[in-house]
C-alpha positions in Angstrom: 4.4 12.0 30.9 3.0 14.2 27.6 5.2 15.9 25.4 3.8 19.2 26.6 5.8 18.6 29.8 8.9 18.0 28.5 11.4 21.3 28.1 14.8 20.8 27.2 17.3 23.4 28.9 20.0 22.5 26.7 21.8 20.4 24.3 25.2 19.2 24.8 27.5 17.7 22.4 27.7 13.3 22.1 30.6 12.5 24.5 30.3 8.8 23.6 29.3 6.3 20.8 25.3 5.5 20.4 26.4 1.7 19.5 29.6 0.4 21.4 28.3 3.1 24.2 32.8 4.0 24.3 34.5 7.0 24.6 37.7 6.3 23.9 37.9 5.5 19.8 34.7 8.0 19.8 35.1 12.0 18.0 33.0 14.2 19.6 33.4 16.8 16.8 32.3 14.6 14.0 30.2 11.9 16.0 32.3 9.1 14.9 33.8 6.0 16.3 36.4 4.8 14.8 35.4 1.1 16.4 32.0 1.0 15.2 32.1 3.1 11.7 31.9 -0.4 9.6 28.9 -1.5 12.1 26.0 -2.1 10.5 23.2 0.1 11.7 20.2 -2.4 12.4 16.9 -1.4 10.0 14.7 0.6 12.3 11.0 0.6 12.2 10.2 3.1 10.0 12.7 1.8 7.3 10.4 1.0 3.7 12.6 -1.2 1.7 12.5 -0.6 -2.0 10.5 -3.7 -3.5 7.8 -3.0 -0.2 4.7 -0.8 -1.6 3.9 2.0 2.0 0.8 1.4 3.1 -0.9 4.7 1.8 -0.2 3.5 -1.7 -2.4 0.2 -1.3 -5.0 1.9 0.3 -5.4 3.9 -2.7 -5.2 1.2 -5.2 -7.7 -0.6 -3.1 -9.9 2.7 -3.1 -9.4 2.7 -7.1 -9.9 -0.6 -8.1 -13.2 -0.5 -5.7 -14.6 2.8 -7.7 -13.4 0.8 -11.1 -15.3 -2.3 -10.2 -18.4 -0.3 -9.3 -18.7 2.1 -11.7 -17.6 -0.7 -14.8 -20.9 -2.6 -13.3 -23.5 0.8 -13.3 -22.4 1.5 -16.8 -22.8 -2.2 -17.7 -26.2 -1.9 -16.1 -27.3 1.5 -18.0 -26.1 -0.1 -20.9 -28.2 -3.2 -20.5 -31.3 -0.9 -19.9 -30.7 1.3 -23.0 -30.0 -2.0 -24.8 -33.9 -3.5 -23.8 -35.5 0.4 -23.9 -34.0 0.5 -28.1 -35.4 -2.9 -28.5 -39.1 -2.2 -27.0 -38.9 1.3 -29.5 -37.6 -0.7 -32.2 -34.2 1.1 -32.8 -32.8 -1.8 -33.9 -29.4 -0.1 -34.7 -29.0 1.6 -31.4 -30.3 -1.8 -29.7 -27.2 -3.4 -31.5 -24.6 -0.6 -30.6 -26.0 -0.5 -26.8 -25.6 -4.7 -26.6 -22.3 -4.0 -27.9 -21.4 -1.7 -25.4 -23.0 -3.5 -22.6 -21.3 -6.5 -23.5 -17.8 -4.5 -23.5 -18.3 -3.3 -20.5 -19.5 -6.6 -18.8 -16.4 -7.6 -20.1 -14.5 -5.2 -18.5 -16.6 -5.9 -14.8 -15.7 -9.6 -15.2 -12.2 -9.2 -15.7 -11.8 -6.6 -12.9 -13.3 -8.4 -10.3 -11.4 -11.0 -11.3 -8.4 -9.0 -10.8 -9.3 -7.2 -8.0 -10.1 -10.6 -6.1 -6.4 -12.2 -7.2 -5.2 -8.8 -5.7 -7.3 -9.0 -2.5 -6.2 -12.9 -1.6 -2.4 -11.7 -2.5 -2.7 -9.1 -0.2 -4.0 -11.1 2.9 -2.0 -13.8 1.7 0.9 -11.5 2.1 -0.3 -10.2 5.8 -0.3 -13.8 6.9 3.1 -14.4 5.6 4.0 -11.2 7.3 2.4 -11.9 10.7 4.1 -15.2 10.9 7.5 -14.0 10.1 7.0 -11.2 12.9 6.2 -13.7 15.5 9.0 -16.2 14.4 11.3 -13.2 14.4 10.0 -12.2 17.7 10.7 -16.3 19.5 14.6 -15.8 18.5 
């Protein structure tokens, strides 16, 4: 059945308590229960406790460490190039500043990647962890 089918006619009041499923302790006016207030309410699906990062928020780390990594290796590249093209016109000074440069930002690729990679084997480290704990969770 779509959601397009269904119509609701009306809404009535709760007449009964959504955990002990009791009317008798149960106030309709505020939707309490006086036998279940101290329940605690089991963490539904869509919970995000605070030290887990949502999902939207990795994928856009992921998407700028990618760009960072990529564009830290063109501009180590270019700088390379400019590097040999000064040193074929004999610029020696600009030759010099351009290895600098180059060297700087090789620097920068090597210890990116090298981050990014940690980050990438956390990340399925931390899906495999989670994927186990779901099915343990699910046996019980």
């Amino acid at each position: 059945m779509s959601s397009n089918q269904i119509v609701i006619r009306k809404k009535n009041p709760a007449t009964r308590c959504d955990i002990c499923h009791m009317s008798d302790q149960f106030d309709s006016d505020t939707e309490t229960c006086r036998r279940c207030c101290n329940v605690p309410i089991p963490i539904n699906a869509t919970y995000n406790p605070p030290g887990i990062t949502p999902i939207n928020e990795v994928k856009s780390f992921q998407q700028f460490a990618s760009k960072f990594v990529a564009y830290s290796f063109i501009l180590m590249v270019g700088a390379l190039a400019l590097t040999i093209l000064s040193g074929m016109l004999k610029i020696i000074p600009l030759a010099i500043i351009f290895a600098v440069v180059s060297f700087l930002l090789g620097s920068a690729f090597i210890i990116s990647l090298g981050i990014f990679a940690l980050y990438m084997v956390g990340t399925l480290l931390a899906s495999i962890i989670q994927s186990i704990y779901d099915s343990l969770r699910a046996r019980s």
